[in-house]
C-alpha positions, -999 to 999 in steps of 0.1 A, spaced: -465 -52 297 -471 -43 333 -477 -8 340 -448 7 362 -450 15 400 -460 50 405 -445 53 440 -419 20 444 -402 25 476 -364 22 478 -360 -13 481 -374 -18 444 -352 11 428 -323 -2 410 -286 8 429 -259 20 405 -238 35 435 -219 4 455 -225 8 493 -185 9 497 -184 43 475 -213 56 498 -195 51 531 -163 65 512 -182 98 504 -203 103 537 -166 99 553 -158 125 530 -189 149 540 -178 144 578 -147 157 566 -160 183 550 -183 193 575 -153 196 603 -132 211 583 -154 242 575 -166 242 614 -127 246 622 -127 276 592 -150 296 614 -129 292 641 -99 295 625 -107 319 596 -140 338 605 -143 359 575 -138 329 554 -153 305 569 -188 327 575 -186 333 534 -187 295 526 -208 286 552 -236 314 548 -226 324 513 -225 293 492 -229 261 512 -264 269 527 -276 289 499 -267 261 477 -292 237 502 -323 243 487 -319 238 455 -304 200 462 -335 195 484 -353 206 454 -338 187 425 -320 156 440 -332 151 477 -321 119 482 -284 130 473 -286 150 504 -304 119 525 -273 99 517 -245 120 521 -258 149 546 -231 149 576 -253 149 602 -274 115 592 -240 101 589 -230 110 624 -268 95 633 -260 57 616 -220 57 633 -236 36 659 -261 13 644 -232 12 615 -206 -6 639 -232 -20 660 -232 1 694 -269 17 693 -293 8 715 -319 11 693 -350 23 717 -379 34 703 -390 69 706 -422 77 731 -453 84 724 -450 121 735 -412 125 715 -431 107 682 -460 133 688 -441 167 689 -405 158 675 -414 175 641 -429 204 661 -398 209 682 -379 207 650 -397 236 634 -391 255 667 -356 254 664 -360 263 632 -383 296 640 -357 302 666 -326 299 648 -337 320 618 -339 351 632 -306 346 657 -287 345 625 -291 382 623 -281 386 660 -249 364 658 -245 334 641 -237 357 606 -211 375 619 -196 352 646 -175 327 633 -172 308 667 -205 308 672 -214 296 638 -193 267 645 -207 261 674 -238 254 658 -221 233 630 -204 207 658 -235 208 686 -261 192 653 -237 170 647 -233 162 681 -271 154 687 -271 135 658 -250 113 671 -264 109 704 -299 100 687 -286 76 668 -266 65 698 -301 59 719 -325 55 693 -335 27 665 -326 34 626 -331 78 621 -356 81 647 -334 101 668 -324 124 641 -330 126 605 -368 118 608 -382 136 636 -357 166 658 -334 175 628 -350 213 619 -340 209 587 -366 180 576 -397 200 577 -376 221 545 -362 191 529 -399 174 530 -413 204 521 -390 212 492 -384 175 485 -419 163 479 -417 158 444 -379 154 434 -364 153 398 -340 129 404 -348 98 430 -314 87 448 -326 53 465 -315 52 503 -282 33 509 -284 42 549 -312 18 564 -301 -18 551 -322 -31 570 -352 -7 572 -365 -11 609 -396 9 604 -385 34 628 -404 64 610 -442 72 601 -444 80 564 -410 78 558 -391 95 532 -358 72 532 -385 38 523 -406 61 496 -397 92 486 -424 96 460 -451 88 487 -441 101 519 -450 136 518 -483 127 504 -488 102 528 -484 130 553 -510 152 541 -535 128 539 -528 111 572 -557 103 596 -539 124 625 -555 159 621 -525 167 646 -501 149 625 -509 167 595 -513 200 606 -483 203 620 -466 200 589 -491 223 570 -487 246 593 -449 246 587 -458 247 551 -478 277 553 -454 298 573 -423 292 558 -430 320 531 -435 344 557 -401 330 578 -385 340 547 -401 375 536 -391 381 575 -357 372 573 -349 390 540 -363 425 549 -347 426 581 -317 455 584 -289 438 607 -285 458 639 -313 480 633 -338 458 664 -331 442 692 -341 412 699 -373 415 714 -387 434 681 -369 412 654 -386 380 670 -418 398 668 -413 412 635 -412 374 625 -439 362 648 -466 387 626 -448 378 590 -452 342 596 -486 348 613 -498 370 579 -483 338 560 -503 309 577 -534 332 581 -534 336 539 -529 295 538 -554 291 558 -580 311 542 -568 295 508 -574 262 521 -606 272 537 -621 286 504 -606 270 476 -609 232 486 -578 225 467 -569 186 475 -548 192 507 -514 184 488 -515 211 461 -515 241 483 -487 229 502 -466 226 470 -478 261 457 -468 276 492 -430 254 483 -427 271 454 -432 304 465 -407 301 497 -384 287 472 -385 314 446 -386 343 477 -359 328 491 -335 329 454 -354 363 445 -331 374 475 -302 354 478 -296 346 439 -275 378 433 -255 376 469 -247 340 457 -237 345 426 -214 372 435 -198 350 461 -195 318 439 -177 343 408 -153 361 437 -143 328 449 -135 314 415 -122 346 410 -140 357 380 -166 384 378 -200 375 369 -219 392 340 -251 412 359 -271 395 336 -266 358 353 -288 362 382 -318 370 367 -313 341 339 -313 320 366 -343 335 384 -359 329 354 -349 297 345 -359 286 385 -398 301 380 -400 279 347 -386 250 366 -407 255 393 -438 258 369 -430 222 359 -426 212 396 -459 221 404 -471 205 380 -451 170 380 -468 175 420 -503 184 406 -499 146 384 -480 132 415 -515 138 440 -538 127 408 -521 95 408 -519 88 446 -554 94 452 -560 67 430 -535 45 441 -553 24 471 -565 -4 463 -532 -15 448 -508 -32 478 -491 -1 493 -459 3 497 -454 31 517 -473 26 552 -505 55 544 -525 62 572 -565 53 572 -576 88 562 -548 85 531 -568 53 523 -603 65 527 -595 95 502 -579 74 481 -609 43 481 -629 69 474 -611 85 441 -609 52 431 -644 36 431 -655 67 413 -687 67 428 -695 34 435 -709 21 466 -708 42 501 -705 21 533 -717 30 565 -705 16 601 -720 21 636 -712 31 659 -687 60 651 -709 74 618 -678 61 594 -688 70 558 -668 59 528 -674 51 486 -658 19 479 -649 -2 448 -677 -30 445 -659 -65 457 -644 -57 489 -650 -72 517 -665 -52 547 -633 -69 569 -609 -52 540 -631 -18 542 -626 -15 582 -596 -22 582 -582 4 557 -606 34 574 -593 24 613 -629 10 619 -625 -11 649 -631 -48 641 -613 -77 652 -601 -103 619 -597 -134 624 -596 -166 603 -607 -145 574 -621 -176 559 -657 -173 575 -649 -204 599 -641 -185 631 -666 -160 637 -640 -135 646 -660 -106 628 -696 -107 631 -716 -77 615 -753 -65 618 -765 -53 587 -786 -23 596 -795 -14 560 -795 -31 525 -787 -63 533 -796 -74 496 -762 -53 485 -741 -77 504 -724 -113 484 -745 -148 486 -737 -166 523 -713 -199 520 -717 -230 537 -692 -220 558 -703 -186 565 -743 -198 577 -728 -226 599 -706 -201 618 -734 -176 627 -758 -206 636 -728 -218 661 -730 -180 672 -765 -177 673 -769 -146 654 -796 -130 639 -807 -132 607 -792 -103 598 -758 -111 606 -726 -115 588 -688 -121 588 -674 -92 578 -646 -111 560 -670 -129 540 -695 -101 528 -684 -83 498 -698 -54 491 -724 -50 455 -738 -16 464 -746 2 497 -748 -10 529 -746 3 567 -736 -21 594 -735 -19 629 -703 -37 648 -723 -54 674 -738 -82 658 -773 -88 674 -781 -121 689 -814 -141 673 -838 -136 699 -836 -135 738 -842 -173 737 -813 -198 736 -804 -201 698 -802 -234 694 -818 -262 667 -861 -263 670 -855 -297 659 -827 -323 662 -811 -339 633 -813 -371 649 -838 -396 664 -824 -392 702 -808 -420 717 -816 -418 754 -794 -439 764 -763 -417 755 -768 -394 789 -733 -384 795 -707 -371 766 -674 -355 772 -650 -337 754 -613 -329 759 -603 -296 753 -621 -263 739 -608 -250 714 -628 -248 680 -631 -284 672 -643 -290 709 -669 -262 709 -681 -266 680 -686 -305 687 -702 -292 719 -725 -272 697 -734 -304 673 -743 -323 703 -768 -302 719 -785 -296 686 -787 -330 679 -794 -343 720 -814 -320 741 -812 -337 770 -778 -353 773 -746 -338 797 -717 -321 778 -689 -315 797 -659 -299 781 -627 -301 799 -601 -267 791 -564 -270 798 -563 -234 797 -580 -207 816 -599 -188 791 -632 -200 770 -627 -202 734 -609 -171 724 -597 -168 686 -564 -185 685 -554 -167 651 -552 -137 668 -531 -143 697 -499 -123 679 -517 -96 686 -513 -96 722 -478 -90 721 -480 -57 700 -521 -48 713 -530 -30 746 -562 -45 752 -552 -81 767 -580 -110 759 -612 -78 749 -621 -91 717 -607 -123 713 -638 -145 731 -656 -163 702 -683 -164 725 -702 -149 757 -708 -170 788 -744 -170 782 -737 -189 749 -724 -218 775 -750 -219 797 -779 -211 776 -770 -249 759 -764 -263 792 -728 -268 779 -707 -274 813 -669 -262 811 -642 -271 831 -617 -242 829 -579 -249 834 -586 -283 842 -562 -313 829 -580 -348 820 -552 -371 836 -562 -405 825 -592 -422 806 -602 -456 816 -615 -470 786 -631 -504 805 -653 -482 831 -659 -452 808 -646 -429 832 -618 -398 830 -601 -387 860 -592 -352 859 -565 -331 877 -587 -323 903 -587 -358 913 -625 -358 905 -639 -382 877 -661 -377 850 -680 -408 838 -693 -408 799 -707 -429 775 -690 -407 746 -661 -392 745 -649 -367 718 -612 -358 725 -602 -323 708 -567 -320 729 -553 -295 703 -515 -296 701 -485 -277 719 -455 -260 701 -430 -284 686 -396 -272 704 -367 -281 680 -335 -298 702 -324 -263 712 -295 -261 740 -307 -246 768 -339 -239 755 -363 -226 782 -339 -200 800 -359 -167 805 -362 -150 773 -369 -182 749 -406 -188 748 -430 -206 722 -465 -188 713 -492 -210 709 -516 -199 733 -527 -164 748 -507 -169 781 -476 -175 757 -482 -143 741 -486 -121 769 -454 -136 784 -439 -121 757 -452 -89 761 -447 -89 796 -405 -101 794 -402 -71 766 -410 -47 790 -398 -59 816 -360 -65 804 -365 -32 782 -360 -60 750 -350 -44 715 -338 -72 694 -359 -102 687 -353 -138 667 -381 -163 658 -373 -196 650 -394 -208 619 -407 -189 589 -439 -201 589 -471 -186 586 -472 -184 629 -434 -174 629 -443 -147 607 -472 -133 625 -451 -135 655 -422 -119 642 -445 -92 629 -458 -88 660 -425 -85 677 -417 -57 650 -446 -38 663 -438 -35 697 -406 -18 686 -381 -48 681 -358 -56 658 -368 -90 644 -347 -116 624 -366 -144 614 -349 -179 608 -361 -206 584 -343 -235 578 -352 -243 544 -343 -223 512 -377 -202 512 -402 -191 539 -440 -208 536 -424 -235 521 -458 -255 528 -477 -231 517 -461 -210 484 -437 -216 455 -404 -205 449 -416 -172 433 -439 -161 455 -420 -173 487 -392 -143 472 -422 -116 466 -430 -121 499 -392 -123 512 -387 -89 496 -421 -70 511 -412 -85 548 -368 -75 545 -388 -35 529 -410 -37 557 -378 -39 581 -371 -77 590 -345 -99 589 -347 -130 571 -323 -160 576 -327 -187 550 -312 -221 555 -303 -214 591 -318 -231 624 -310 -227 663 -284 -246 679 -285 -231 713 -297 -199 728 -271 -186 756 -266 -161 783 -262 -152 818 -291 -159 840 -314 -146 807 -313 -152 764 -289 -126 753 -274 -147 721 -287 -173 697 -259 -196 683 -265 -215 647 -258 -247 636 -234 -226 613 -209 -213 640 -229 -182 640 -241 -164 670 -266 -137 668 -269 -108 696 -305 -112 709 -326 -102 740 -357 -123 732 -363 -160 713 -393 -177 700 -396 -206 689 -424 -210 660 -415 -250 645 -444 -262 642 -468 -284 661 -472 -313 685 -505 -330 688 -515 -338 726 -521 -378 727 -502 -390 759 -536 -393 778 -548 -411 746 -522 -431 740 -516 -443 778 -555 -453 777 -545 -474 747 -563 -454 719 -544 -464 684 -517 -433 678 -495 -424 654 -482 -388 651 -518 -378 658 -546 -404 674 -557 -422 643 -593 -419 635 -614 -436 603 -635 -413 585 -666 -408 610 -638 -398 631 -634 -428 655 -608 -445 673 -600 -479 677 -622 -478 711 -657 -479 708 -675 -448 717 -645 -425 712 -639 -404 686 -609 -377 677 -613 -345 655 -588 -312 650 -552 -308 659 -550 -339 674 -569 -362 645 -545 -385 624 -568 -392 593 -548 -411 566 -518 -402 580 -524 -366 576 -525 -340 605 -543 -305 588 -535 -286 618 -561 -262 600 -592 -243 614 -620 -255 588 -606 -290 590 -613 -291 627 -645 -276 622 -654 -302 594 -640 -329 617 -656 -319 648 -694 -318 637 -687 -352 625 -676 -369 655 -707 -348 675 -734 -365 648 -717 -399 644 -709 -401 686 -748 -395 686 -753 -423 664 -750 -405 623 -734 -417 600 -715 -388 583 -682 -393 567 -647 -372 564 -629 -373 530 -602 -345 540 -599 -313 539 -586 -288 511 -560 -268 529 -569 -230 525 -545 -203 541 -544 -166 546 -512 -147 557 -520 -104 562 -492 -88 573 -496 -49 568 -495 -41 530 -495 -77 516 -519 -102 514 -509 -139 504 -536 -167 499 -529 -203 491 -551 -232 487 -548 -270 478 -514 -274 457 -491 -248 449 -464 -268 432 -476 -287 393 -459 -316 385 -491 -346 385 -494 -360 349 -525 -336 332 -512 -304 353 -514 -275 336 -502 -240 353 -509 -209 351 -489 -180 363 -494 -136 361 -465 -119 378 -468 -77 385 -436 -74 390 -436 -36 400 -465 -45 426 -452 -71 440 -481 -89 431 -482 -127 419 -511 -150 408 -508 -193 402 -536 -214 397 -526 -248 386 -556 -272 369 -553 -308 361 -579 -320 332 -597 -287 333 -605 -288 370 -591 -264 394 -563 -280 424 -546 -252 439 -535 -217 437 -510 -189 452 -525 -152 456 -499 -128 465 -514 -90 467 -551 -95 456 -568 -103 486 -602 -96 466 -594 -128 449 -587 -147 475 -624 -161 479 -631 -170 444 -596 -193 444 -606 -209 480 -640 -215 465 -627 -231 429 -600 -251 442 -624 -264 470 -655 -277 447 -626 -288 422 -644 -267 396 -647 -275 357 -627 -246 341 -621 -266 308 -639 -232 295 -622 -209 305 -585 -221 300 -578 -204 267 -587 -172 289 -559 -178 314 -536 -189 285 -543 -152 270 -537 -142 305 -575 -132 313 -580 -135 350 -616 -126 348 -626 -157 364 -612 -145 400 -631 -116 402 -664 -123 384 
């Protein structure tokens, strides 16, 4: 039986209230709320003694027991949702200064409006109501401008800093019925994990972040001591606003010197300062409320009942600290399970560290990042969780995305693949290099992040492979991305002497193609995407032709005429065209707005048109692993993103039914939109995209379109020349053609009907046509298909088959239901064929590798049957 989530966020907490009943009471609240705001107009003295004698009073102790009561019903989130409720917001996102200092000018309020209840606001009815219709007011108006709460409820409203505070560690959870969907409009947010959030927050990288809310935390005692010794009428203004000033300064000053010298973890002294504002605040108020409840009940309370339930709050509060004491014990072990709740780096780095209980410290230059890890991880996994900068790529070891330069201990790092040592020789890197995706961690290490070249001499094969054919003095090849580079590379280790010319539709070298969604959401444009330096090119005498079209091949005189109008002659040619986006028959497709993203130019249109037309809703059209990435993207750069798919599932090619709905549930918790059995009919508007219909009838409001469908191998040129083409240009397996001295590899390779469409295949297929153009004799028997999906929080690995169903299958399946975690490996007569991983990523290398040598694991299958998974992480 699985253990149960510590911290599930709201999405996984069962609803026993129907949405319908929810709307009926928040109408209800608004009701309320108004009425009582009329009361202190109408009726001052009655009016002030509900508001100030029972109804605020009475706040605390719901942020206290049941928070999430309040975050569902409270009139003034209410007011905030109106607009994104019947569809009217405009749902911008917050800037970076408002994100910054929203919770600081909340507090301010706060500190303000304290102390002005002495000077007006508890005696003026008006005014009092005043107060009561401008909040709900602004709340309105943020919800009005901005996306989901952001305008309200999660940053400006002055009374979140008390219902985080007081809130951190509720008895009863009350699930959010507000945000369906969540748009991840808030950092840490309580509404998506109300077990996490405040925990998140005080373990958040941000020192700024973070101590804005202790400091809050810390003073709050003192706003209270303040408040409650102050005689009304007895100062003006000028001393009763710096009577608080020193009370709250005396109040941070002891927090700080507790947290200074007692090197409590930084949650625990935040929840003892809680307590003690709580209890100060009822140590006060309890009698006054009392009294007020019993008059307006119209009995009279025995003296006796305030001091019960004093009492009864300390012992409650006892418990309370220490349900929050267990709460911070858990969390800080809680990392290396999938998160969800968004925790910042520095949450991560104190939580790795609690968790690997003292295992191995990793240490990466420049920047002097320290952290203890849990053996197994790879050194891509552990940057990424501490904010190291380092750009992923592939994550398979085949694109070189992630090179490292292992200062220190290189011994403490995993055994190099195949894959891995071919990749750094095609970089020519030292011999102290690594892929950081690849290297898993055995014991310490330090790394620097620039990866240092072999020597200063060109890094290239002392001796060829080949006997040299001198009579091959010209090769070409069409198109650079990896299949053509690294042919490139194969050819001038095997022919010193030869031409290579590589002809480049696009602009840019090889950059990493996996990455490109990251140019919609990033800020630093193509830095960090190159796979290699210019030097690399020249120091192999590798000539490239950038943004430069091959128009026709004349197959008779071995000669390609380009764009230019120039000609290249060769005696081989390797074409490596690559493919375009497949466009679906969409009406209308291609009016401003409706893009496809399969190169860097695509992406940075994208970026570009969402600024430019100030873009907030988003659609992608396919829910594969590119349309996800892309609508991920989109989602970061502030959009709201529906994603369509037209089959029953998304990753239909790549994950079953089960973990197609794991996944499903993460992405719709994360805050997108997913659209099952629904495609694009035509995307419409006036001069720009502003709607998408569906085949359905539907139409979808929409400012921006992508289309993600799926690929189109480039073969005209090839098939004008006469070259043999079906869906791709059909190849044997040494990768040639039906023409003599041409040969085909990557996106554009047909071999046995199949088009992989899949980095490692086009590397695989690539060096083969370089050695066999030369005059080899290698062979290609196919290519195990091996994908990685990491969208923050989940990770989700499949390689070979996913589905059983061959005669001697046998499947094996371990669901973690409250982790949204999810393990298949399916064997047939013992041997391993394929396998889903959905939230162990440190897996994901021992499936890829199993599946891929077809491994024996006739003894080990009464382990899985007892559902012992050792085998993945030995």
């Amino acid at each position: 039986m699985q253990k149960s989530q510590p911290f599930p966020n709201f999405m996984q907490m069962p609803t026993r209230v129907p949405r319908k009943v929810w709307h009926a009471l928040r109408a209800l609240s608004v009701t309320f709320t108004l009425g009582v705001g009329a009361l202190l107009i109408v009726n001052p003295k009655q009016g002030l003694t509900l508001f100030w004698g029972v109804l605020v009073p009475s706040l605390p102790l719901v942020f206290f027991i049941v928070p999430g009561l309040w975050r569902n019903l409270c009139p003034l989130s209410t007011m905030n949702q109106i607009p994104r409720l019947f569809g009217f917001t405009r749902g911008l996102t917050l800037t970076g200064w408002m994100r910054e200092y929203a919770y600081v000018i909340g507090i301010t309020v706060l500190f303000l409006a304290v102390p002005a209840r002495h000077l007006i606001f508890n005696s003026n009815g008006p005014a009092a109501a005043g107060v009561v219709f401008g909040a709900l007011a602004l709340a309105f108006v943020g919800g009005f401008v901005f996306k989901g709460k952001s305008g309200w409820c999660s940053s400006f409203c002055p009374l979140l800093p008390v219902q985080r505070l007081y809130g951190q560690t509720p008895f009863v959870v009350v699930p959010n019925s507000h945000c369906q969907p969540c748009v991840g409009c808030a950092k840490n947010c309580y509404d998506f994990n109300p077990l996490a959030a405040y925990l998140a927050d005080q373990y958040d990288d941000d020192v700024h972040y973070r101590g804005y809310r202790r400091f809050f935390a810390g003073a709050f005692p003192g706003l209270i001591v303040a408040y409650f010794t102050t005689q009304p009428g007895q100062e003006d203004w000028l001393h009763l606003y710096g009577r608080f000033a020193v009370s709250m300064a005396v109040s941070i000053g002891s927090f700080t010197l507790f947290d200074t010298f007692l090197k409590t973890p930084r949650s625990r002294l935040t929840a003892i300062y809680a307590i003690v504002a709580l209890n100060l605040f009822y140590w006060w108020i309890m009698p006054r409320l009392v009294m007020t409840v019993g008059a307006l009940a119209g009995l009279t309370p025995s003296e006796l009942v305030a001091p019960a339930l004093q009492g009864a709050l300390v012992i409650v509060s006892l418990h309370w600290l220490y349900r929050s004491f267990r709460h911070d014990r858990i969390f800080l072990k809680a990392a290396l399970a999938p998160q969800q709740v968004g925790l910042s780096a520095s949450a991560k780095r104190v939580i790795a560290g609690q968790d690997a209980g003292g295992g191995p410290e990793v240490s990466f230059e420049p920047g002097g990042v320290r952290v203890i890890v849990a053996r197994g991880r790879t050194l891509l996994e552990i940057a990424e969780a501490n904010s190291v900068p380092i750009e992923p790529g592939c994550r398979m070891g085949m694109c070189g995305a992630d090179p490292v330069h292992v200062t220190e201990n290189m011994e403490n790092l995993s055994p190099m693949s195949d894959e891995e040592r071919a990749t750094l020789s095609r970089l020519g890197l030292g011999d102290n290099a690594r892929l950081a995706c690849c290297a898993r961690v055995q014991g310490n290490v330090c790394v620097s992040l620039k990866a240092a070249p072999a020597s200063d001499k060109p890094a290239v094969a002392p001796q060829p492979a080949l006997a040299v054919d001198k009579s091959i003095r010209s090769v070409v090849i069409i198109g650079n991305g990896i299949a053509g580079i690294t042919a490139a590379d194969h050819l001038r280790r095997n022919h010193p002497d030869c031409e290579i010319h590589v002809l480049a539709r696009e602009a840019h070298h090889l950059y990493n193609r996996m990455a490109i969604t990251r140019l919609i959401y990033g800020r630093s444009a193509m830095e960090g995407l190159y796979l290699q330096p210019d030097k690399w090119y020249e120091e192999r005498r590798i000539t490239v032709w950038l943004n430069t079209r091959a128009e026709s091949i004349d197959v008779a005189a071995r000669r390609i005429t380009l764009g230019t109008r120039e000609t290249l002659d060769y005696d081989r040619l390797i074409i490596t065209a690559g493919s375009r986006s497949l466009v679906p028959p969409i009406q209308n497709f291609g009016l401003p707005g409706s893009f496809v993203l399969r190169t860097a130019e695509d992406a940075m249109e994208v970026r570009a048109y969402a600024q430019q037309h100030r873009c907030r809703t988003a659609m992608v059209g396919g829910g594969g692993l590119l349309g996800l990435e892309a609508a991920y993207a989109l989602h970061k750069l502030g959009l709201q993103v529906a994603v369509l798919e037209r089959s029953e599932r998304l990753l239909r090619r790549q994950l079953d039914a089960r973990a197609a709905e794991l996944l499903t549930g993460y992405l719709v918790g994360m805050g997108l939109q997913i659209v099952a059995e629904a495609e694009a009919d035509a995307v419409e508007g006036d001069g720009r995209v502003q709607s998408v219909m569906l085949k359905d009838g539907r139409r979808i409001r929409v400012d921006l379109f992508v289309s993600a469908a799926g690929i189109d191998p480039c073969v005209e040129v090839a098939r004008a020349a006469g070259i043999t083409t079906g869906k791709g240009i059909t190849v044997d397996e040494q990768m040639r053609t039906n023409v003599p001295g041409i040969y085909a590899a990557g996106d554009v390779a047909e071999y046995k009907g199949n088009l992989y469409g899949l980095w490692p295949a086009a590397v695989t297929q690539a060096e083969i046509a370089a050695v066999n153009a030369l005059g080899g004799e290698r062979t290609y028997s196919g290519t195990v298909a091996s994908t990685i999906l990491k969208v923050v929080g989940v990770d989700v690995a499949s390689v070979g088959r996913f589905e059983s169903g061959k005669e001697g299958d046998e499947t094996f399946v371990h669901e973690d239901l409250d982790n949204h975690r999810y393990r298949k490996l399916i064997c047939n007569g013992g041997r391993a064929v394929g396998g889903i991983l959905v939230g162990h990523p440190q897996e994901n290398a021992a499936l890829a590798a199993m599946v891929k040598e077809n491994r024996d694991l006739a003894g080990q299958v009464e382990a899985l049957r007892a559902n012992d998974w050792s085998l993945l992480s030995a």
